[in-house]
MARKE-411258 format. One record per residue (C-alpha): residue number from 1; residue in one letter; x, y, z. Coordinates in steps of 0.02 Angstrom, whole numbers, plus 50000, padded with zeros to 5 digits. Last residue first. Layout:
N
<r seq="NUM" type="A" px="X" py="Y" pz="Z"/>
...
//
This chain:
259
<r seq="259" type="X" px="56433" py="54519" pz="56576"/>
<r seq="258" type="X" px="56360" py="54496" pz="56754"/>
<r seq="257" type="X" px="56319" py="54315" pz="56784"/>
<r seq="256" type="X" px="56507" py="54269" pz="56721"/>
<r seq="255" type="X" px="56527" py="54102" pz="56847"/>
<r seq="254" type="X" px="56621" py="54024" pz="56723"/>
<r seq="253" type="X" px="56510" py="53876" pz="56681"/>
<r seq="252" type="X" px="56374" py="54017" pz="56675"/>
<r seq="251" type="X" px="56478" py="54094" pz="56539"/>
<r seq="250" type="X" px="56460" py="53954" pz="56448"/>
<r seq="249" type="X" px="56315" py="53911" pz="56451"/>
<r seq="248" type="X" px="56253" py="54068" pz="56382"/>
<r seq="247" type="X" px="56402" py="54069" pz="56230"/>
<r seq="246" type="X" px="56288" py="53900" pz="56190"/>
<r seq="245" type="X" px="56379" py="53743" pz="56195"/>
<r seq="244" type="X" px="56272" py="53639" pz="56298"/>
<r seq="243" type="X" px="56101" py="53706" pz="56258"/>
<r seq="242" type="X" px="55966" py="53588" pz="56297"/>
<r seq="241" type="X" px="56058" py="53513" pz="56435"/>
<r seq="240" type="X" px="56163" py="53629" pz="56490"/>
<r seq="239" type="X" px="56033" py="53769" pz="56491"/>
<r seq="238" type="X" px="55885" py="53679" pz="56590"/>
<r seq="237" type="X" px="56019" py="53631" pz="56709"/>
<r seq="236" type="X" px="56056" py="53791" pz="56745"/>
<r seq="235" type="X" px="55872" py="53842" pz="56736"/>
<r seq="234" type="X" px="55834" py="53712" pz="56894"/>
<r seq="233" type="X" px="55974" py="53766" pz="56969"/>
<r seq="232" type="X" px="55933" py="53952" pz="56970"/>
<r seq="231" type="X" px="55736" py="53894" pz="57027"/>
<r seq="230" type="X" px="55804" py="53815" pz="57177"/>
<r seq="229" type="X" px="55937" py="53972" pz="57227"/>
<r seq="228" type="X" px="55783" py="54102" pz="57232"/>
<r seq="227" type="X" px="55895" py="54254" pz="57288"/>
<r seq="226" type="X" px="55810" py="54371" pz="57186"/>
<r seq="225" type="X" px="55966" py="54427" pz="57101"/>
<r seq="224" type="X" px="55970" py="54239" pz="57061"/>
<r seq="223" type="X" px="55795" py="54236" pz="56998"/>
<r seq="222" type="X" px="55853" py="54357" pz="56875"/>
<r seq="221" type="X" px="56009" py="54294" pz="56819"/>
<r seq="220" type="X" px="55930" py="54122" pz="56801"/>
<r seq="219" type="X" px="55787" py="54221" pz="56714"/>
<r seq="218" type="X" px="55922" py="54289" pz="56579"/>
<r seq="217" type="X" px="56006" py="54127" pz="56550"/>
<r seq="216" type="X" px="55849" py="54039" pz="56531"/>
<r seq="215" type="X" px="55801" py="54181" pz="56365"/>
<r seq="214" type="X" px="55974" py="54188" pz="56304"/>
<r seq="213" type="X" px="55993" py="54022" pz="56284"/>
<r seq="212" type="X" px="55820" py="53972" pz="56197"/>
<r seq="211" type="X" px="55630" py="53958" pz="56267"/>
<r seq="210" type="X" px="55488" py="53996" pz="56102"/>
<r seq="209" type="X" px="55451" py="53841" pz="56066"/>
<r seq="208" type="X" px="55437" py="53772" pz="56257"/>
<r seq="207" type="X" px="55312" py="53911" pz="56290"/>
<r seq="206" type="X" px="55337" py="53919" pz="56489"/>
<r seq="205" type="X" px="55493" py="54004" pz="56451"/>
<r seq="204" type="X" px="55425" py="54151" pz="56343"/>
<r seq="203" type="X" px="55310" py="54215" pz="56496"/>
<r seq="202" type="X" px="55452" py="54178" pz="56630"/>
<r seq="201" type="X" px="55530" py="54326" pz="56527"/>
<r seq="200" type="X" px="55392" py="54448" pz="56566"/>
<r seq="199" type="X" px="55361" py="54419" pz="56723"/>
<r seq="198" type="X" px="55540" py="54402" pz="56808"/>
<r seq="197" type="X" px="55577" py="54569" pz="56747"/>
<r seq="196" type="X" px="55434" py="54650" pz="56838"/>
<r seq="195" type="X" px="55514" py="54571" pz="56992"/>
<r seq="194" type="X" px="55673" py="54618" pz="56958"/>
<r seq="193" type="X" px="55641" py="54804" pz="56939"/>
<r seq="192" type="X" px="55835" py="54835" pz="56952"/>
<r seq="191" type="X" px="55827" py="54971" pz="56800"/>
<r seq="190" type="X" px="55965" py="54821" pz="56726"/>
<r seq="189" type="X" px="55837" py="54699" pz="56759"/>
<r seq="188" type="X" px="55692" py="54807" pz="56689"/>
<r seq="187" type="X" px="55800" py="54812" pz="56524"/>
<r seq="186" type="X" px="55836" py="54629" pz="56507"/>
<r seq="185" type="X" px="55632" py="54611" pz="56535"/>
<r seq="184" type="X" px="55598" py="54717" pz="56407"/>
<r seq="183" type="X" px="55716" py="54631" pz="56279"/>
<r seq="182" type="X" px="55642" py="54467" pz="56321"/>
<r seq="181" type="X" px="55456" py="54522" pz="56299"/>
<r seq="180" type="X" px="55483" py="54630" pz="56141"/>
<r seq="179" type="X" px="55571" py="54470" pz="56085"/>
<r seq="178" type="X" px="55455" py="54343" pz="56142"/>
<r seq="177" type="X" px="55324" py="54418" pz="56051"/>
<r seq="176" type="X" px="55137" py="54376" pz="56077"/>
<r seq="175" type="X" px="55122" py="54531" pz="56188"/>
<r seq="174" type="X" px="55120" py="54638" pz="56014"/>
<r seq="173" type="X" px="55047" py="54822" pz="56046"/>
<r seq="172" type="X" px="55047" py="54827" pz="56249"/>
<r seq="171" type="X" px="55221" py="54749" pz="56214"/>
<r seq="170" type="X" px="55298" py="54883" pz="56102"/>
<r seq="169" type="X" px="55221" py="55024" pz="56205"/>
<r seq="168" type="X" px="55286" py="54923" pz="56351"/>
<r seq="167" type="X" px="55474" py="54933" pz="56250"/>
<r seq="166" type="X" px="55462" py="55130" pz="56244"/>
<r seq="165" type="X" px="55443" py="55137" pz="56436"/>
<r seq="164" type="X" px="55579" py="55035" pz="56475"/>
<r seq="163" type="X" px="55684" py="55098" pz="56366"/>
<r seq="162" type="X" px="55663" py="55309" pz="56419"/>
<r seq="161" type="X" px="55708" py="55238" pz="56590"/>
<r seq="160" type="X" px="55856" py="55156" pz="56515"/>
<r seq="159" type="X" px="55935" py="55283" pz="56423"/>
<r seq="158" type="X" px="56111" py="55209" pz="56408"/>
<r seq="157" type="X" px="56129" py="55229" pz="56222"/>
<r seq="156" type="X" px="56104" py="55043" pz="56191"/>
<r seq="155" type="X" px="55952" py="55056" pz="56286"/>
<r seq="154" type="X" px="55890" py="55166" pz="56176"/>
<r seq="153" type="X" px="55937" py="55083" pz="56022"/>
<r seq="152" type="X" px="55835" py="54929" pz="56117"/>
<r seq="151" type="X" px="55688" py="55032" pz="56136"/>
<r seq="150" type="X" px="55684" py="55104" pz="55956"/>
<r seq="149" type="X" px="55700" py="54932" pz="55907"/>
<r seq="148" type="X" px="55565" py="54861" pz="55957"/>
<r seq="147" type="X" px="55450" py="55024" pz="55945"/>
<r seq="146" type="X" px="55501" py="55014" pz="55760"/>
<r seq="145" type="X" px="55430" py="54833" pz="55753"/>
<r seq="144" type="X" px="55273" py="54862" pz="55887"/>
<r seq="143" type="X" px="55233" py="54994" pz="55747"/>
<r seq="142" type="X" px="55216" py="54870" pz="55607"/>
<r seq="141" type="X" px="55069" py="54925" pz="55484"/>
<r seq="140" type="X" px="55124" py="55109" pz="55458"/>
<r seq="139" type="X" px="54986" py="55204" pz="55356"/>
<r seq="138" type="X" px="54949" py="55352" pz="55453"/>
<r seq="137" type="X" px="55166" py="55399" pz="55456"/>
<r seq="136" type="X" px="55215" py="55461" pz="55632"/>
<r seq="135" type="X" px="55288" py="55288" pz="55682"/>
<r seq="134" type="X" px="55408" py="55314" pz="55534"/>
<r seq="133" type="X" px="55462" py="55477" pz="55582"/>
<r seq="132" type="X" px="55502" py="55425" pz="55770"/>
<r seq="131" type="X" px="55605" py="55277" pz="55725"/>
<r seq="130" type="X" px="55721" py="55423" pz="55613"/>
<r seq="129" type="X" px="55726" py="55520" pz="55739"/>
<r seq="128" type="X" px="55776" py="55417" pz="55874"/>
<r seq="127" type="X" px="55905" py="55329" pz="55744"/>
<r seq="126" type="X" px="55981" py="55505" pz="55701"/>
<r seq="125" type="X" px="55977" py="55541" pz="55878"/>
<r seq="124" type="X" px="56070" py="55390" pz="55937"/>
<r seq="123" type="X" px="56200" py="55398" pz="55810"/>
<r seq="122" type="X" px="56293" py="55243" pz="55847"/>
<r seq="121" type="X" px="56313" py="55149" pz="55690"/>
<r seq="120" type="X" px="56223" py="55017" pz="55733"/>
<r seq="119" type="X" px="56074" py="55133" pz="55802"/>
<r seq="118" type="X" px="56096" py="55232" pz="55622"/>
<r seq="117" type="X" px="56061" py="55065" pz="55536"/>
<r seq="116" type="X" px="55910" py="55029" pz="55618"/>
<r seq="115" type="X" px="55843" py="55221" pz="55597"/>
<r seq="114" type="X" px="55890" py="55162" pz="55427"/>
<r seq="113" type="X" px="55777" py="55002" pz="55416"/>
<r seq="112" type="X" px="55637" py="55085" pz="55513"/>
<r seq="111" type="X" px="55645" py="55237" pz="55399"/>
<r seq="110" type="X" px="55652" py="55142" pz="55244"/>
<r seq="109" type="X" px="55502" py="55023" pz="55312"/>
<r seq="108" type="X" px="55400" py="55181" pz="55358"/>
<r seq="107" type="X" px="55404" py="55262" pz="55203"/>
<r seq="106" type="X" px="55419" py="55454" pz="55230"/>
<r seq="105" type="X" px="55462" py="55484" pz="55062"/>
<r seq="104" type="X" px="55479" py="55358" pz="54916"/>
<r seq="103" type="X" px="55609" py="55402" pz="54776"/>
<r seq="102" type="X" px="55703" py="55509" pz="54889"/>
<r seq="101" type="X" px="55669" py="55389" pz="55024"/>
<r seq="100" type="X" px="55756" py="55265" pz="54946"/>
<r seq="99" type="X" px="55900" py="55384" pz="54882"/>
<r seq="98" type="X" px="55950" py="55421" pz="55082"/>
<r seq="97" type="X" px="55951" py="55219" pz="55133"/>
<r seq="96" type="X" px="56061" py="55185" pz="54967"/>
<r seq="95" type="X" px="56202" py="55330" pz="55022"/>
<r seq="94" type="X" px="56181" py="55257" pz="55175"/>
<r seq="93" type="X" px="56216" py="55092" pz="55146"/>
<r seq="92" type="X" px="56337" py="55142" pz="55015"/>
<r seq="91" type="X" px="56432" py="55241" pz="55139"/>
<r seq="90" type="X" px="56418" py="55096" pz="55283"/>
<r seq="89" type="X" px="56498" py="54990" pz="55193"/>
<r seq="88" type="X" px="56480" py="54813" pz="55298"/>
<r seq="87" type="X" px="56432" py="54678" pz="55209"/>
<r seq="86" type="X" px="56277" py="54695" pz="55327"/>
<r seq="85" type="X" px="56248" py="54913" pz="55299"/>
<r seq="84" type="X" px="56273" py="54865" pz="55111"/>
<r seq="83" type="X" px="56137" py="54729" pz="55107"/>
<r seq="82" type="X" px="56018" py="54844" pz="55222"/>
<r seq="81" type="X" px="56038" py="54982" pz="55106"/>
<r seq="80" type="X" px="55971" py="54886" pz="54952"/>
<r seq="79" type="X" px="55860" py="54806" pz="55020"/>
<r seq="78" type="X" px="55762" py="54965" pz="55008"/>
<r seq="77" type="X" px="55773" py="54995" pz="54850"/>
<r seq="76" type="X" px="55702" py="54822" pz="54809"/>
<r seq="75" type="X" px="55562" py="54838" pz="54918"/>
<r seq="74" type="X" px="55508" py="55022" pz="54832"/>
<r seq="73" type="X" px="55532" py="54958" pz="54655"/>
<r seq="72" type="X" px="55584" py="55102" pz="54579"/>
<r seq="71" type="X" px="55727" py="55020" pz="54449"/>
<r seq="70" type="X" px="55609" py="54889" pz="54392"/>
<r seq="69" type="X" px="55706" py="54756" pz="54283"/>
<r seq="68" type="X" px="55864" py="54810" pz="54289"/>
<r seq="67" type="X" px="55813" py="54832" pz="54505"/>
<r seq="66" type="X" px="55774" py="54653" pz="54520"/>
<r seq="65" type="X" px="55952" py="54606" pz="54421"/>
<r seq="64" type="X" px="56021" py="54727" pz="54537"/>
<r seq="63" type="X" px="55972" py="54622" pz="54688"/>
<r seq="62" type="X" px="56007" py="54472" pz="54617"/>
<r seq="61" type="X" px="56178" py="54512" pz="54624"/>
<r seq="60" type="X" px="56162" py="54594" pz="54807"/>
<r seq="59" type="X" px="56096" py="54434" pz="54856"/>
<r seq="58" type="X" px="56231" py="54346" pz="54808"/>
<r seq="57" type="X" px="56366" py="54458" pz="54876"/>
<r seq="56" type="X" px="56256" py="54457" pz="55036"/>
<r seq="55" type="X" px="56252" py="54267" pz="55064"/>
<r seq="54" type="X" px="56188" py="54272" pz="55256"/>
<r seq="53" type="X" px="56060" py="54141" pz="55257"/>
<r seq="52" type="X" px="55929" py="54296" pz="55256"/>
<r seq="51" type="X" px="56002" py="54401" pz="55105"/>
<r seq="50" type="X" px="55998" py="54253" pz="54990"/>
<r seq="49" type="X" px="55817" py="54223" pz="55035"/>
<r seq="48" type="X" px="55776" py="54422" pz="55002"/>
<r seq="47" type="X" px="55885" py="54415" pz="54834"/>
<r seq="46" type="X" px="55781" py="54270" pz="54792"/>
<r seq="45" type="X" px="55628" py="54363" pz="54816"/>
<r seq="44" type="X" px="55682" py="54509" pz="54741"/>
<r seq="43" type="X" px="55743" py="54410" pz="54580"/>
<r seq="42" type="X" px="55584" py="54348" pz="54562"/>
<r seq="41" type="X" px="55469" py="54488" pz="54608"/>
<r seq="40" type="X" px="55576" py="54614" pz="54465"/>
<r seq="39" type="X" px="55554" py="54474" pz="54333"/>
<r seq="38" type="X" px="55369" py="54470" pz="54363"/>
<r seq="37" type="X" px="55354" py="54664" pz="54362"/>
<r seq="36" type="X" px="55474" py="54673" pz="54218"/>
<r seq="35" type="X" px="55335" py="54533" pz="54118"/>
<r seq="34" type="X" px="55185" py="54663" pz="54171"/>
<r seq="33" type="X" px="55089" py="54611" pz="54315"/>
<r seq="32" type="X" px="54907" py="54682" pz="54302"/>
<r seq="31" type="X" px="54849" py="54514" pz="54235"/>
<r seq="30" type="X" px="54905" py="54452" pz="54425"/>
<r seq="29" type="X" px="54771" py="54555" pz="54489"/>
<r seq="28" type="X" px="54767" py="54730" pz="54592"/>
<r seq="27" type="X" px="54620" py="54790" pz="54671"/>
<r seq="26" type="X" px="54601" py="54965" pz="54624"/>
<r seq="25" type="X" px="54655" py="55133" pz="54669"/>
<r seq="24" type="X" px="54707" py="55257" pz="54525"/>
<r seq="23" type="X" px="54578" py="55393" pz="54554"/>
<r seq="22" type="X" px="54672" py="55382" pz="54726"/>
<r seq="21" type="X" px="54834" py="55428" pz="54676"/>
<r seq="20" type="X" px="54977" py="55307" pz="54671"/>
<r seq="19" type="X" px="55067" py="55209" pz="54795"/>
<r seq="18" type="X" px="54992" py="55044" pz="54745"/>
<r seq="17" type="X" px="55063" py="54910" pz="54839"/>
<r seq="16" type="X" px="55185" py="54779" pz="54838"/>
<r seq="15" type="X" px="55205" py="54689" pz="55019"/>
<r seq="14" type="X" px="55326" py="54789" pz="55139"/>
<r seq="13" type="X" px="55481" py="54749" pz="55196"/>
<r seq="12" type="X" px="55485" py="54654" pz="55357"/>
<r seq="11" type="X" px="55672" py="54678" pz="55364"/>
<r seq="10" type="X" px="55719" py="54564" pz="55508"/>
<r seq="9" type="X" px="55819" py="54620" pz="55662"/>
<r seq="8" type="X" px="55778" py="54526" pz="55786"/>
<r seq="7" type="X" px="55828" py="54621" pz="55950"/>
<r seq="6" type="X" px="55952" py="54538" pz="56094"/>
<r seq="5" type="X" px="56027" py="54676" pz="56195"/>
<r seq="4" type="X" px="56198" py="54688" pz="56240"/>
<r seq="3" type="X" px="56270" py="54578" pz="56400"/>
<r seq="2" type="X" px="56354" py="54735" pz="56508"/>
<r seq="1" type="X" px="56532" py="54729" pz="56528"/>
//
């Protein structure tokens, strides 16, 4: 069975923001806050840290606390749907994805999050669409993001080819990221262009804060398919020492190069 795809899968929701008309534009101040716009910023930003160590129920309380205080606030409602698609209801997270972009159309974080979702969920063209619509919108700050995962959802589908390309849009816009360049390289080993692949994933191993398990194990698998048996000991050992009980090291213990 094919090793999935490794994709980080943060929310990047947006900063506040004026989403009113442009008579109303001005640099906001903290003396614009009113007292629900402080309570709202609170409780969303503890519902955010809750959300990233994995305490949903929590997060989800402080969630609605955030939303009490400002029912439209666009970062809250779309939390919202990303707390229910990881505790796993997929109703409510969709129910929750649809009524955010009720209240704000075409935002690009709501339709990254829920093309997200949809790719989880298996509905490639839902998620194809959906990652398509938000890299349409003027405004969008984070296409490398949506490319990210748009590429990845792709490959999940089995459209390779279409991958590839969509994940060197990705890196052309971000090379800085290990995880465009990781998941690109995974995807020009499986399109057997192991050369290419070697590239891109020798780039995050030569930056010793950005190397991890997944990222030796997939140039030993490389460089192995390449038939380069010094540097596939060298990144064995690499991976047993720094990462001794990673899945990775495992399965490399078991002679599994092709899972």
């Amino acid at each position: 069975m094919k090793r999935l795809l490794l994709v980080l899968t943060t929310a990047l929701l947006a900063a506040c923001a004026g989403t009113g008309p442009a008579a109303d534009r001005e640099i906001r101040t903290d003396s614009d806050q009113t007292d629900a716009d402080r309570r709202a910023g609170i409780r969303l930003e503890l519902a955010q840290g809750y959300f990233s160590r994995g305490q949903f129920t929590t997060a989800l309380d402080e969630l609605k606390l955030a939303l009490q205080a400002k029912p439209d606030m666009r970062e809250a409602v779309n939390l919202r749907g990303l707390i229910y698609a990881a505790m796993g209801d997929g109703q409510l997270a969709e129910d929750a994805f649809r009524r955010a972009l009720a209240v704000y159309p075409n935002d690009p974080d709501t339709l990254h999050n829920y093309g997200w979702f949809m790719c989880q969920q298996q509905r490639w063209a839902t998620a194809d669409a959906l990652f398509d619509q938000a890299l349409a919108q003027p405004s969008y700050r984070a296409p490398a993001r949506t490319l990210l995962a748009k590429g990845v959802c792709e490959a999940r589908a089995g459209r390779l080819l279409v991958a590839e390309k969509t994940l060197s849009r990705a890196f052309e816009l971000d090379p800085a990221s290990p995880v465009i360049a990781v998941n690109l390289s995974e995807v020009l080993l499986r399109n057997r262009e192991l050369e290419r692949a070697r590239f891109y994933v020798k780039r995050v191993n030569a930056q010793p804060e950005q190397l991890n398990a997944q990222s030796l194990w997939l140039q030993l698998r490389i460089e192995r398919r390449l038939g380069d048996t010094a540097a596939v000991d060298d990144l064995a050992l690499q991976l047993r020492r720094k990462f001794p009980q990673a899945p990775e090291t495992q399965s490399l213990d078991a002679g599994r190069y092709d899972e």
